[in-house]
C-alpha positions in Angstrom: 11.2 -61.3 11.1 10.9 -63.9 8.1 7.5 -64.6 9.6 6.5 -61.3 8.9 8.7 -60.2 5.4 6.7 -61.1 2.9 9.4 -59.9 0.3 12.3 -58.5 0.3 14.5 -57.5 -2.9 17.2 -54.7 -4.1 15.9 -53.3 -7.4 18.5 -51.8 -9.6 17.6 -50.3 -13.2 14.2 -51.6 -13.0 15.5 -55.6 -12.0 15.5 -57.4 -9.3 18.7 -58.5 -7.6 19.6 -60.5 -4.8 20.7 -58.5 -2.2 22.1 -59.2 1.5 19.2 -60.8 3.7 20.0 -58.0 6.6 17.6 -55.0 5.9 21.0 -52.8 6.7 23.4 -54.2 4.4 20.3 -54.6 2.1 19.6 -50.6 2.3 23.2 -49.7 2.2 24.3 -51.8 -0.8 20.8 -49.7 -2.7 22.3 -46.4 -1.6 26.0 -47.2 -2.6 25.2 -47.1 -6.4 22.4 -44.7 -6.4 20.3 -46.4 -9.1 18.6 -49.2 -7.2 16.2 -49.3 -4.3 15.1 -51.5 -1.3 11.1 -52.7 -1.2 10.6 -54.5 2.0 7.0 -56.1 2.2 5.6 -57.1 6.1 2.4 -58.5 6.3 0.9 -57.8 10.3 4.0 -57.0 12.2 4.1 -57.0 15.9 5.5 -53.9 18.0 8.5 -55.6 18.5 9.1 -57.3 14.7 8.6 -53.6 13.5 11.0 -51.6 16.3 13.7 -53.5 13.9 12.6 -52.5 10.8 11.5 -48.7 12.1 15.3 -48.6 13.4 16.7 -49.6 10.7 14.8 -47.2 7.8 14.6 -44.3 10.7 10.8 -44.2 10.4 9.1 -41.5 12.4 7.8 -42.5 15.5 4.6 -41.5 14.7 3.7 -43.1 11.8 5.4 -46.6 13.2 2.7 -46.1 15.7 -0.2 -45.9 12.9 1.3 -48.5 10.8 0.9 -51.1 14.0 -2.4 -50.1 15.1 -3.9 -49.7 12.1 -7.6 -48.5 11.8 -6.4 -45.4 10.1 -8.2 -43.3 7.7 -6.7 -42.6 4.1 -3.9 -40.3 4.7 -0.4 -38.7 3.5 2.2 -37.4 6.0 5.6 -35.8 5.2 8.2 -36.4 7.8 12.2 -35.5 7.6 13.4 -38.9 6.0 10.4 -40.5 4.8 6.9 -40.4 3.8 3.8 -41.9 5.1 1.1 -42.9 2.8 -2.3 -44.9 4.5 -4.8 -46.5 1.6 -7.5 -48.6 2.4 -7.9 -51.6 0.0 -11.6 -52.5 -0.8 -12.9 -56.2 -0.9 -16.8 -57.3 -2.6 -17.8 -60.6 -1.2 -20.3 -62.1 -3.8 -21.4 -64.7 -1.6 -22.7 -62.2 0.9 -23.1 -59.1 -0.9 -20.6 -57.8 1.5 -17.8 -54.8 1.9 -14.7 -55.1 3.7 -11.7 -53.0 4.0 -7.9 -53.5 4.6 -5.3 -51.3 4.9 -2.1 -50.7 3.3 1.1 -48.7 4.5 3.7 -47.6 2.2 7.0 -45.7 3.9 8.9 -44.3 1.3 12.5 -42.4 1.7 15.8 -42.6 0.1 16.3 -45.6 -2.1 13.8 -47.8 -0.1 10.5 -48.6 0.5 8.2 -50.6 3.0 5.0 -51.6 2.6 3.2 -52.7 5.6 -0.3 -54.8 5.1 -3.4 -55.5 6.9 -6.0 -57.7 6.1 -6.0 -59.5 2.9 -7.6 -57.4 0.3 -4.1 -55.9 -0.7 -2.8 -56.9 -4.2 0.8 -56.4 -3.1 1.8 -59.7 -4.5 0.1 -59.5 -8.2 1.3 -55.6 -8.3 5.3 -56.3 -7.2 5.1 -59.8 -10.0 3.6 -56.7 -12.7 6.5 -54.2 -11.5 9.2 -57.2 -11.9 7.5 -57.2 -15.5 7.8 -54.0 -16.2 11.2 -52.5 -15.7 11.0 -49.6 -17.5 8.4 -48.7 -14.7 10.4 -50.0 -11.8 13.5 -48.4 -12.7 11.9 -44.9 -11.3 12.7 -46.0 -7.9 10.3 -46.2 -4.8 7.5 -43.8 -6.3 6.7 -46.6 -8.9 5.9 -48.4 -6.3 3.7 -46.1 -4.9 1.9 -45.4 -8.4 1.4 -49.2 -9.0 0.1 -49.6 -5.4 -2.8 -46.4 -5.6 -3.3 -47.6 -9.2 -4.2 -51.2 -8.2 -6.5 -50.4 -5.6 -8.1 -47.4 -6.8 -8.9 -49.5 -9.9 -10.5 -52.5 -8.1 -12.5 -49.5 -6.3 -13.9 -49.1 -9.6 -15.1 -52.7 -10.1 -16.8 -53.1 -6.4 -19.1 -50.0 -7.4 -20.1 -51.8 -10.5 -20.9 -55.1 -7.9 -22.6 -52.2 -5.9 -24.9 -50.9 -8.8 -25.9 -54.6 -9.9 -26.8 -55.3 -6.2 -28.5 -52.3 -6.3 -30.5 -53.0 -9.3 -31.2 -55.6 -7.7 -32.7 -54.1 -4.6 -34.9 -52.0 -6.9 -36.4 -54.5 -9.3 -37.7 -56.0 -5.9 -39.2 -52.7 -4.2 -40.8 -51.9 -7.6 -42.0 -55.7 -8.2 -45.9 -56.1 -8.5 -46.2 -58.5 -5.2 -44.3 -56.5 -3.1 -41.7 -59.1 -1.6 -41.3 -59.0 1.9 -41.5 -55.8 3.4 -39.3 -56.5 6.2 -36.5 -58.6 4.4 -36.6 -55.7 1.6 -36.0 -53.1 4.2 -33.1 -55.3 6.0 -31.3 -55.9 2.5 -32.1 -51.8 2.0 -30.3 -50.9 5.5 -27.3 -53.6 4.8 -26.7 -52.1 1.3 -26.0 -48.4 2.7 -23.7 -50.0 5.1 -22.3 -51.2 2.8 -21.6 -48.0 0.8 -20.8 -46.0 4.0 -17.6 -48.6 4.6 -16.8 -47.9 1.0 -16.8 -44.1 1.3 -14.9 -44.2 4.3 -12.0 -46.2 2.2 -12.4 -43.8 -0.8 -13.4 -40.3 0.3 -10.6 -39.5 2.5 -7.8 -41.0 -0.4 -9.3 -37.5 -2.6 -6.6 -35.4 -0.9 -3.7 -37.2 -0.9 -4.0 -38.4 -4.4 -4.6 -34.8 -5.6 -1.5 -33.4 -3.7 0.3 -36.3 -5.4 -0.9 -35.4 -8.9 0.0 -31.9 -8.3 3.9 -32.8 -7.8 4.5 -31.3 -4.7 5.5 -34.0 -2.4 9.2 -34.6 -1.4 10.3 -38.1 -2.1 7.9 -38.4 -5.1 9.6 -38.2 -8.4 7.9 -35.2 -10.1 7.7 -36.8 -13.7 5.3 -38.8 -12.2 2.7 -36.6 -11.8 0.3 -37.5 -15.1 0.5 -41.2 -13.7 -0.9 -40.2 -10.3 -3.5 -37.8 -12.1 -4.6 -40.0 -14.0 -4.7 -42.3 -10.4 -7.1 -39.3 -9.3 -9.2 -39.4 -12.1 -10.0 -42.5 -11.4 -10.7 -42.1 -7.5 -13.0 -39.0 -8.5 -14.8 -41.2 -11.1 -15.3 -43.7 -8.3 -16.1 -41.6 -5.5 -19.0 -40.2 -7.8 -20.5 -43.3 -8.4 -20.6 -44.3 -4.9 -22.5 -40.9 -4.0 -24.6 -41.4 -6.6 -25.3 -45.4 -5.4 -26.3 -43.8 -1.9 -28.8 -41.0 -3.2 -30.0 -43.5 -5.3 -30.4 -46.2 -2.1 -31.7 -43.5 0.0 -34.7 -43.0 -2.7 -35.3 -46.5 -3.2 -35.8 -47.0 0.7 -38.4 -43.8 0.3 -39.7 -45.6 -2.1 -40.3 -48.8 0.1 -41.6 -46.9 2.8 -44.3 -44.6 0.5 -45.3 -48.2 -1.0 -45.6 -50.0 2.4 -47.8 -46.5 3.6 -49.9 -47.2 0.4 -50.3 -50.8 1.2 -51.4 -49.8 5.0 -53.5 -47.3 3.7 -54.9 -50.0 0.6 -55.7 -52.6 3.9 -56.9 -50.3 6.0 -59.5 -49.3 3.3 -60.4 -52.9 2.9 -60.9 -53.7 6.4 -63.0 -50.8 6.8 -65.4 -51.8 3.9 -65.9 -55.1 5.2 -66.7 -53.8 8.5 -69.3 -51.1 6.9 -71.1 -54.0 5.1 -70.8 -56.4 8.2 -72.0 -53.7 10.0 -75.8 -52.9 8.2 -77.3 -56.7 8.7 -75.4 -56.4 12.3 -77.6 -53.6 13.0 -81.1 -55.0 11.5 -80.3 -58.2 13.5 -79.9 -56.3 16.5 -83.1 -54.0 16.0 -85.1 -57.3 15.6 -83.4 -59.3 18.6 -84.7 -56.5 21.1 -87.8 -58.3 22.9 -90.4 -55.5 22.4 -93.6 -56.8 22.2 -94.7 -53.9 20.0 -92.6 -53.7 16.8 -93.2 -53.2 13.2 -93.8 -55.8 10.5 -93.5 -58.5 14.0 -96.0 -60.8 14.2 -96.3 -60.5 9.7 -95.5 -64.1 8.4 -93.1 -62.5 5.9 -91.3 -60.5 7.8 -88.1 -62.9 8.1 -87.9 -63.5 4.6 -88.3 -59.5 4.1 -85.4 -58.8 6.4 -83.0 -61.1 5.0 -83.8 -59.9 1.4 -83.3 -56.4 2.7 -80.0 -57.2 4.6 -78.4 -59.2 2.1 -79.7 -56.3 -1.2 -77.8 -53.6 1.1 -74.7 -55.7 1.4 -74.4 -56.0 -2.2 -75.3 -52.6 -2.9 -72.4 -51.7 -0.2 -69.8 -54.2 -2.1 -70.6 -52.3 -5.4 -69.5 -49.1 -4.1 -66.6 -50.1 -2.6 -65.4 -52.1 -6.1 -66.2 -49.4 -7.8 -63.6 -47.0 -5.5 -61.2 -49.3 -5.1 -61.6 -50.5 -1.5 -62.8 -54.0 -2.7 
């Protein structure tokens, strides 16, 4: 189990205390005063490692079984002696331009709370050293713990769409670029960006309904003075799931865009291609007339019939090339 506790403290008024290293003498000491609280962080736990700490919090069996096999979308569940909150922590790569997701379990029930952690994107550490700073915010039990928690990630959601906007600004200063770029590499980067976005969503959009029961106060275990700290939580997840709709409207016009343009360069080659084949086409033709071997043919045997047809060949060209500068084939 130490391989897997991350933390473990007894909070009482706000401050952290040191507290009996067995989670059961550690929960029952935090429920013998009534002012303190157990928070328990595991990082990964096998089956086994968490059967202990299930047992000895009385988790529901159901959500020990989602907190293990994680892959869960944003969720809130109510059980008898706890509740079960899922978020999904967002990480921006700048060295890729990449999106990654964790996730994050909080059980919360009377006087303790567990937070179970996947992946490394969740600022657990930074946000229980800011509580443990703060204890006129700790000292509201297990559902400051919760606030700090949405709070942290929903507000680093808001700083991966800015990465997102300046990636995509990015993407459009290089469809919208005189030479072009590569097609093919613009397209790719076009295709990776929405997948980006779309493993985004799927961290954010789901979170809208849990956060808004929580700002409307009617969830047991939840303190209900805290519901302006979890609207204004909600505010922020709206503010964020807008701009990431607005990113992928915006990407799905910009690979329009790139498709209309690599049309109007077919369509601008094509035109060229046929215009050089039209002017190749006219001393092609006179060259052909005058290779047939007919005996009788005009102008044949006259001793300036060569120069006469080259003149003509070449003055039909030109003409030819004129036109097509003039419409824009050329």
């Amino acid at each position: 189990m130490r391989r897997v506790i991350v933390d473990s403290a007894i909070y009482r008024d706000g401050r952290r205390t040191d507290g009996p290293a067995d989670l059961s003498d550690a929960l029952e000491e935090a429920r013998a005063t009534g002012d303190a609280f157990l928070w328990v962080g595991l990082h990964e736990p096998s089956g086994a490692e968490f059967d202990h700490v299930a047992s000895e919090f009385a988790l529901h069996p159901l959500a020990v079984e989602d907190a293990l096999k994680a892959h869960q979308r944003p969720k809130l569940e109510v059980y008898d002696d706890s509740l079960f909150v899922v978020l999904k922590p967002i990480v921006y790569e700048p060295a890729s331009d990449r999106v990654s997701s964790g996730e994050l379990m909080v059980f919360m029930g009377d006087s303790f709370v567990v937070t179970v952690r996947h992946g490394e994107g969740a600022p657990l550490a930074e946000v229980r050293r800011r509580l443990e700073a703060d204890p006129e915010v700790l000292k509201h039990g297990p559902t400051a713990v919760l606030y700090a928690v949405s709070d942290a990630i929903v507000d680093h959601y808001l700083d991966v769409t800015g990465e997102l906007q300046v990636d995509l600004e990015e993407l459009e200063a290089d469809v919208f670029a005189p030479s072009g770029g590569n097609p093919a590499n613009t397209a790719e980067r076009i295709y990776t960006a929405k997948r980006q976005v779309l493993e985004f969503r799927r961290a954010s959009g789901p979170l809208a309904g849990p956060m808004a029961r929580l700002a409307a106060g009617v969830v047991p275990f939840v303190n209900e003075r805290s519901q302006p700290f979890f609207r204004d939580v909600n505010d922020h997840l709206l503010r964020s799931n807008e701009q990431v709709e607005g990113l992928d409207r915006l990407l799905s016009d910009v690979l329009s865009a790139h498709l209309a343009q690599m049309g109007v360069r077919q369509n601008d080659d094509m035109r060229k291609i046929s215009a050089w084949a039209a002017m190749a086409a006219v001393p092609t033709m006179v060259a052909g007339i005058y290779g047939m071997n007919f005996e009788h043919m005009p102008e044949l045997h006259w001793v300036g019939s060569y120069p006469a047809v080259i003149v003509v060949m070449t003055g039909i060209v030109v003409a030819l090339y004129q036109v097509f500068k003039r419409r824009g084939w050329m």
